[in-house]
GUVOMI-920393 format. One record per residue (C-alpha): residue number from 1; z, y negated, x negated. Coordinates in steps of 0.1 Angstrom, whole numbers. Layout:
N
+-----+-------+-------+-------+
! pos !     w !     v !     u !
+-----+-------+-------+-------+
! NUM !     Z !     Y !     X !
...
+-----+-------+-------+-------+
END
This chain:
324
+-----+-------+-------+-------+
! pos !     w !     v !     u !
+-----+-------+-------+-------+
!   1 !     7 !  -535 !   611 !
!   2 !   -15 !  -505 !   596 !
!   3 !   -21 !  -528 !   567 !
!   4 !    18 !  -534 !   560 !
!   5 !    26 !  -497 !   557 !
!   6 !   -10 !  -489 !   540 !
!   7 !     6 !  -514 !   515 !
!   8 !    45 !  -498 !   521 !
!   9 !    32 !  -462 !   516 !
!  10 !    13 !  -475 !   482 !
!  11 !    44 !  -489 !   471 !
!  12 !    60 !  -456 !   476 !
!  13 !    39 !  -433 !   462 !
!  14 !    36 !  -455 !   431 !
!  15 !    74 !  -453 !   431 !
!  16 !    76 !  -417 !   438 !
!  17 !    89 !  -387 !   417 !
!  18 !    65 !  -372 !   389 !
!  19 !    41 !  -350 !   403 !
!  20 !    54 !  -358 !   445 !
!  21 !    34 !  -382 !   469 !
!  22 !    45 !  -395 !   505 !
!  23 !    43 !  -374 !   536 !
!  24 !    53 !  -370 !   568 !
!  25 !    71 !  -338 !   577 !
!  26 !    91 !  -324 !   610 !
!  27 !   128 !  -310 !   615 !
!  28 !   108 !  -273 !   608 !
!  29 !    89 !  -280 !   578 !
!  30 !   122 !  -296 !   562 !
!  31 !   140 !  -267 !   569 !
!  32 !   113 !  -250 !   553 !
!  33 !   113 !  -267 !   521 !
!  34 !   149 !  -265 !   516 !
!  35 !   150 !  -228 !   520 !
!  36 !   120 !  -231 !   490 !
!  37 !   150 !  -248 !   467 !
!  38 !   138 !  -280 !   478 !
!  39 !   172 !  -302 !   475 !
!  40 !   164 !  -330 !   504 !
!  41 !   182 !  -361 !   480 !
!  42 !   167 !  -392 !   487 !
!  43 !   140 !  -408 !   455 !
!  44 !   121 !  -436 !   458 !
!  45 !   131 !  -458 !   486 !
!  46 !   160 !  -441 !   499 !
!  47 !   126 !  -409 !   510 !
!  48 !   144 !  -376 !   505 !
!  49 !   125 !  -355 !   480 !
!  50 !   123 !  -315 !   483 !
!  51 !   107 !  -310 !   446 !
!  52 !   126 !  -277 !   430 !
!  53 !   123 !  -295 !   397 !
!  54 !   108 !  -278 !   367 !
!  55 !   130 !  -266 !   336 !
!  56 !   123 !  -283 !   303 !
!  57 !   126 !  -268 !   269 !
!  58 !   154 !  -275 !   248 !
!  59 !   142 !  -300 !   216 !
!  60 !   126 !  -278 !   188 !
!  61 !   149 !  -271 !   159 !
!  62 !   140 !  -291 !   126 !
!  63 !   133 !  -265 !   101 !
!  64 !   141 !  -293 !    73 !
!  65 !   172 !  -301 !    88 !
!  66 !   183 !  -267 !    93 !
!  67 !   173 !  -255 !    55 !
!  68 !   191 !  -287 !    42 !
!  69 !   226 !  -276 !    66 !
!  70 !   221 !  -240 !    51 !
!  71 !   216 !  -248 !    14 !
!  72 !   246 !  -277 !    16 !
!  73 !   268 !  -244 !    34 !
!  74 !   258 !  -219 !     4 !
!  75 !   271 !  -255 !   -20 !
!  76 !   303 !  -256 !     0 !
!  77 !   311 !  -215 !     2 !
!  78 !   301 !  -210 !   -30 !
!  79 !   336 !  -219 !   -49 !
!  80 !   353 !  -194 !   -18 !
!  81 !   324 !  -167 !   -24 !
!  82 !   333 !  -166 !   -58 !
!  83 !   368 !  -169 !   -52 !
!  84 !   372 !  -137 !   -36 !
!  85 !   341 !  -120 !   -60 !
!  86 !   366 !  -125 !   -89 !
!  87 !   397 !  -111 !   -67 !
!  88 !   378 !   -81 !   -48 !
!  89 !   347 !   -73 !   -73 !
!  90 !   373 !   -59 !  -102 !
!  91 !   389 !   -36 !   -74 !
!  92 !   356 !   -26 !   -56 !
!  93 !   343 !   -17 !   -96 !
!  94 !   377 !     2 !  -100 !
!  95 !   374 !    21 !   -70 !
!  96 !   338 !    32 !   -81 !
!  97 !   348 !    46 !  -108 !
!  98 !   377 !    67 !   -96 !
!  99 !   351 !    77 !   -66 !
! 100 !   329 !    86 !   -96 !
! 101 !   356 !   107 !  -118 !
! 102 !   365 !   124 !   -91 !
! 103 !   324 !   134 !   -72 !
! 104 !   305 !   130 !  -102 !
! 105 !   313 !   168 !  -119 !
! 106 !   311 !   184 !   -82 !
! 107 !   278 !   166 !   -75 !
! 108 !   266 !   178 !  -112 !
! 109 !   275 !   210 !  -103 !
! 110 !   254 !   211 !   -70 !
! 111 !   226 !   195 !   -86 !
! 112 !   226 !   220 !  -114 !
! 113 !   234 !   253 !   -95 !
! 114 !   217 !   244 !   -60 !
! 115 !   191 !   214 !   -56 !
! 116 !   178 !   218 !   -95 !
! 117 !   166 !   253 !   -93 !
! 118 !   150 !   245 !   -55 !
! 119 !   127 !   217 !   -71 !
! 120 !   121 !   235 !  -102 !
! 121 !   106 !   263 !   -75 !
! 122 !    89 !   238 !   -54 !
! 123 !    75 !   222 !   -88 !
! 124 !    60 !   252 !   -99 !
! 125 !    43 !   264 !   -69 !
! 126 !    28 !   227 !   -66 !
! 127 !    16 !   228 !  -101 !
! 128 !     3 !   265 !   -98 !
! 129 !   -15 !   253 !   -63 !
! 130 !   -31 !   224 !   -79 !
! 131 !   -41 !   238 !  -109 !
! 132 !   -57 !   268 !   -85 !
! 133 !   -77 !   246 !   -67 !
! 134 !   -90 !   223 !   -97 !
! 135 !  -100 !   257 !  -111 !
! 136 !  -114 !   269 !   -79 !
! 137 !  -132 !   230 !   -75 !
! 138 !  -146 !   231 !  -113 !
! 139 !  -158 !   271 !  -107 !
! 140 !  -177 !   255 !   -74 !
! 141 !  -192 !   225 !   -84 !
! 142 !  -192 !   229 !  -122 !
! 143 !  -226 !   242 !  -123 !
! 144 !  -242 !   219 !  -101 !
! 145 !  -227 !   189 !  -122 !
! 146 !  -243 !   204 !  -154 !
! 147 !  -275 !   207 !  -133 !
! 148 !  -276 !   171 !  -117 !
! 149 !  -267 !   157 !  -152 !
! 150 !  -297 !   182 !  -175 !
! 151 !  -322 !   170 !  -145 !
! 152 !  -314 !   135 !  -148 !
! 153 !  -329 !   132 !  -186 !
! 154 !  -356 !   160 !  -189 !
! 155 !  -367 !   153 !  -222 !
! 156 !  -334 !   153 !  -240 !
! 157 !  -322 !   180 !  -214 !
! 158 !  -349 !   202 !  -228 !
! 159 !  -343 !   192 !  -268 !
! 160 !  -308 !   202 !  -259 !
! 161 !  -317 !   234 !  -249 !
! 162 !  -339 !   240 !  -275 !
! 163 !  -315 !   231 !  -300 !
! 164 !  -287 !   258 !  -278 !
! 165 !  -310 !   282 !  -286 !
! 166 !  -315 !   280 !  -321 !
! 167 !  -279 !   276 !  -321 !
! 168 !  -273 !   314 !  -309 !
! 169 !  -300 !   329 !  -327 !
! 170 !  -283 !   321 !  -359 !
! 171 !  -251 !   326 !  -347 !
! 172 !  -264 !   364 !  -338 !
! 173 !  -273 !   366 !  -372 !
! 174 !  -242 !   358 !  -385 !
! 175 !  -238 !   362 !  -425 !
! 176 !  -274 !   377 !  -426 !
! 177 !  -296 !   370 !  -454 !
! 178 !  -335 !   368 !  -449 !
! 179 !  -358 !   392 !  -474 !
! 180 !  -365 !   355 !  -490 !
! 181 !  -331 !   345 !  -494 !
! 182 !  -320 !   377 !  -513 !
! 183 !  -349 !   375 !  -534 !
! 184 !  -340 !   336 !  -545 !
! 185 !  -303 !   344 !  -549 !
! 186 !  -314 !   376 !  -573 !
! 187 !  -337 !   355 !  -591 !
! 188 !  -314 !   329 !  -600 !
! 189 !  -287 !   355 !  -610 !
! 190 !  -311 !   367 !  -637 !
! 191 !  -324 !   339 !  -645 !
! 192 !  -286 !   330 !  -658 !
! 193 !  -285 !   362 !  -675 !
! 194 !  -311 !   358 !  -693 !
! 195 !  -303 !   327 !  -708 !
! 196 !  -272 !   343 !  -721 !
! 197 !  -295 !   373 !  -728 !
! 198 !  -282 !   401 !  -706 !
! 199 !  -310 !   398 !  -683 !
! 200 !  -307 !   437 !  -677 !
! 201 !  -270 !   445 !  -689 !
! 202 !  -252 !   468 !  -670 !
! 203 !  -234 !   438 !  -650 !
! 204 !  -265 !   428 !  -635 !
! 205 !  -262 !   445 !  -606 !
! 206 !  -227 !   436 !  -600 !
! 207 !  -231 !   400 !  -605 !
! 208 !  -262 !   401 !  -582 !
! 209 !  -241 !   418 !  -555 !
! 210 !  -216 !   388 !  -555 !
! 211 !  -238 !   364 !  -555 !
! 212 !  -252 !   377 !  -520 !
! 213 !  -218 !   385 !  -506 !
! 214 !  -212 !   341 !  -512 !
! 215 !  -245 !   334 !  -501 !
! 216 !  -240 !   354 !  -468 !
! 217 !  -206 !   337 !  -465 !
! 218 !  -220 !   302 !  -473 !
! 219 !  -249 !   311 !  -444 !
! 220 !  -224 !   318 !  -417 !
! 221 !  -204 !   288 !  -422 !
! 222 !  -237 !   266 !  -424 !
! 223 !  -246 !   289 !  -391 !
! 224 !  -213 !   282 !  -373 !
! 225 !  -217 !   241 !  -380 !
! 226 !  -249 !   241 !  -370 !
! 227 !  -235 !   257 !  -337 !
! 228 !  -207 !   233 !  -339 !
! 229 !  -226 !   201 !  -337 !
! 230 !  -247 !   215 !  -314 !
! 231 !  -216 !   218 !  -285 !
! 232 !  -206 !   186 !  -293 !
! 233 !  -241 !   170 !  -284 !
! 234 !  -237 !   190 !  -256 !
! 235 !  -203 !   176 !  -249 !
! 236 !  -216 !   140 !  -252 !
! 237 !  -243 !   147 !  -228 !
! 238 !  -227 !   166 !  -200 !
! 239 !  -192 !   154 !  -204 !
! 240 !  -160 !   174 !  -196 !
! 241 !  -167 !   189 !  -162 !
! 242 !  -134 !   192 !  -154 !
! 243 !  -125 !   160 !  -164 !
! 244 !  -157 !   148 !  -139 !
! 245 !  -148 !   168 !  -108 !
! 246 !  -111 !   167 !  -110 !
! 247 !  -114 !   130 !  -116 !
! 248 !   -77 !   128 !  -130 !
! 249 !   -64 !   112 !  -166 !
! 250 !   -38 !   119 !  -184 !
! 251 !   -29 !    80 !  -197 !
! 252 !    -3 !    56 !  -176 !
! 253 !   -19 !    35 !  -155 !
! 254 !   -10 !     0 !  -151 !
! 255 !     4 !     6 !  -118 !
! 256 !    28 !    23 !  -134 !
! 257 !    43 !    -5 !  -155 !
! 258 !    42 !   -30 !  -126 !
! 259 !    64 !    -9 !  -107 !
! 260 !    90 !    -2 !  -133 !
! 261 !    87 !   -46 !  -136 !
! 262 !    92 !   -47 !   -99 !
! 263 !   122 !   -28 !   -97 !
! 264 !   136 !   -49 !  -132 !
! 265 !   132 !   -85 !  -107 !
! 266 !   151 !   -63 !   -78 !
! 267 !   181 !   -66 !  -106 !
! 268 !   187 !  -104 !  -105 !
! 269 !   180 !  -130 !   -76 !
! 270 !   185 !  -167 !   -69 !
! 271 !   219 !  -180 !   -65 !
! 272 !   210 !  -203 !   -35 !
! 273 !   185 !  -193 !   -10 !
! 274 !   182 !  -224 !    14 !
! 275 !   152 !  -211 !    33 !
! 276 !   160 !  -174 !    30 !
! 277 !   149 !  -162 !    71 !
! 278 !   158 !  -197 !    84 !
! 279 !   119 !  -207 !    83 !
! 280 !   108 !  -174 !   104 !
! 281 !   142 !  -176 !   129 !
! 282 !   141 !  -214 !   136 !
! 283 !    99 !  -208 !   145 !
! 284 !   107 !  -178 !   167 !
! 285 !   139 !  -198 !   186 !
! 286 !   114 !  -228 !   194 !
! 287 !    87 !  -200 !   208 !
! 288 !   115 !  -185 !   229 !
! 289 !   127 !  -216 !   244 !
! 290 !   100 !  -229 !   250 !
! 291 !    90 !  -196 !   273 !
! 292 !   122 !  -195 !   288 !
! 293 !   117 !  -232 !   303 !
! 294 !    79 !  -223 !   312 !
! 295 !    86 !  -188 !   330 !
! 296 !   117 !  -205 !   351 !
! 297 !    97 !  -233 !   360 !
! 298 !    68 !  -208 !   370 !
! 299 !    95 !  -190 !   390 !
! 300 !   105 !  -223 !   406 !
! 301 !    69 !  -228 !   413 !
! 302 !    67 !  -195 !   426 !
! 303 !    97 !  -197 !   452 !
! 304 !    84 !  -228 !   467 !
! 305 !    47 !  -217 !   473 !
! 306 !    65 !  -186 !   492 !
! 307 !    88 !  -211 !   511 !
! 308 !    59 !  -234 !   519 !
! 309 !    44 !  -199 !   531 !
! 310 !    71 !  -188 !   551 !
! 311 !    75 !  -220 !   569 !
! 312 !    41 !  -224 !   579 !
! 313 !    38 !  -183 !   588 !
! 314 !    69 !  -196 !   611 !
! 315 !    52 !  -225 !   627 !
! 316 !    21 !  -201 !   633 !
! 317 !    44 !  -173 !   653 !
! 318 !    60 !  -203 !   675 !
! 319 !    34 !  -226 !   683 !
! 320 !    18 !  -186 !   695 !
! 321 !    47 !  -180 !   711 !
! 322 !    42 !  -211 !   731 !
! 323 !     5 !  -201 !   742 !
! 324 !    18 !  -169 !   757 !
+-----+-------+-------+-------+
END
């Protein structure tokens, strides 16, 4: 006999519900489950069955099926959409203009009499406080630039120098002629007059004077290159400072042009857009299904652990109630 229902309950639990095995269970415990959401309908071999079943996700949505529907909707719109462009797009473009006649010379006047003269103000104090602190930045750390960049190359940091100083010690002399130099230019001036044989006419003197006045001139401008080409060694050595510290250029930067080409593509688009948001939505409604289904079958889970719980919290109280 114990074999024929070993073999009978086998049967059964082969036969039973996904997840659900054979049990035995009294008037209090069915009253139990159903209270969990268990519905009591018979399964397997006529066995009632108090599984709160679990919710299953809707099918996922086929992206390529949905991006084939969309594009093949744009096909079939597309001779209404342009219908009503060519009916409403005139009269929207009409009304744009009137709009336009009628704003355009008030909001000139407000930009020319009221916002203009604000930003000009706010321009100008943003220049002058910019301009204030590069000065202020180049005053600070000027020096120290010039420093770090003589101490970097000693030996051409000290020819420099030496070269700076020569530089201003003629410059101090300006137009001035050495004892040497007046001497050559006199002997040269009567050496031409003698050859014409007025090596001591009274024009001697004269001519001699002139010919120092151009060689003083013809000093100083020697003087003041030399000086010259000494700032610009010193130029190609140190740099600009401000140019360092400041670290700003007055060229357009690429970045430039690739914004003005960005804004040129925002001007035109593709006339069918099949995948458009379709790709991102269709993802996010198969995530969102699919918790839906998992959270209510966690709840169903959930009530039927507690109803398991409370019936056996119940049989607990009465089987004590029975001791007492």
């Amino acid at each position: 006999m114990s074999v024929t229902l070993k073999q009978a309950a086998t049967l059964l639990n082969r036969a039973a519900p996904p997840g659900e095995r054979l049990a035995f269970v009294n008037p209090m415990e069915e009253r139990g489950l159903r209270e969990a959401g268990g519905s009591g309908q018979a399964a397997a071999g006529g066995v009632p069955s108090y599984k709160k079943g679990d919710v299953d996700a809707p099918p996922p949505v086929d992206y390529g099926e949905t991006a084939r529907s969309t594009l093949q909707a744009q096909i079939d719109l597309m001779p209404d959409l342009m219908a009503a462009k060519r009916k409403w797009m005139p009269q929207e473009a009409e009304t744009n203009v009137m709009m336009a006649e009628q704003f355009a010379p008030r909001l000139l006047s407000l930009y020319e009499n009221e916002i203009n003269p604000v930003l000009s103000r706010m321009d100008a104090a943003a220049v002058k406080r910019q301009r204030e602190a590069d000065i202020s930045a180049v005053e600070d750390m000027g020096p120290r630039a010039t420093a770090a960049l003589m101490e970097s190359d000693p030996e051409r940091a000290k020819l420099l120098q030496g070269l700076t100083d020569q530089a201003q010690s003629e410059l101090a002399l300006g137009g001035q002629l050495s004892a040497a130099e007046k001497r050559a230019i006199e002997q040269d001036v009567m050496a031409n007059q003698s050859q014409t044989g007025m090596a001591y006419g009274p024009s001697t003197g004269a001519y001699v004077a002139l010919a120092q006045q151009q060689g003083r001139q013809k000093r100083l401008r020697e003087r003041q290159g030399f000086a010259a080409n000494v700032a610009n060694m010193r130029t190609q050595m140190l740099g600009d400072p401000f140019q360092q510290i400041t670290g700003r250029s007055g060229r357009v930067g690429a970045m430039s042009g690739a914004g003005v080409f960005g804004q040129t593509q925002g001007l035109s688009g593709p006339l069918f857009n099949p995948e458009s948001s379709a790709g991102f939505n269709t993802a996010f409604a198969n995530n969102q299904a699919e918790l839906a289904a998992r959270t209510a079958t966690g709840a169903n889970r959930a009530a039927l652990g507690a109803g398991m719980m409370n019936m056996f919290g119940q049989g607990i109280g009465g089987y004590a109630s029975t001791l007492g």
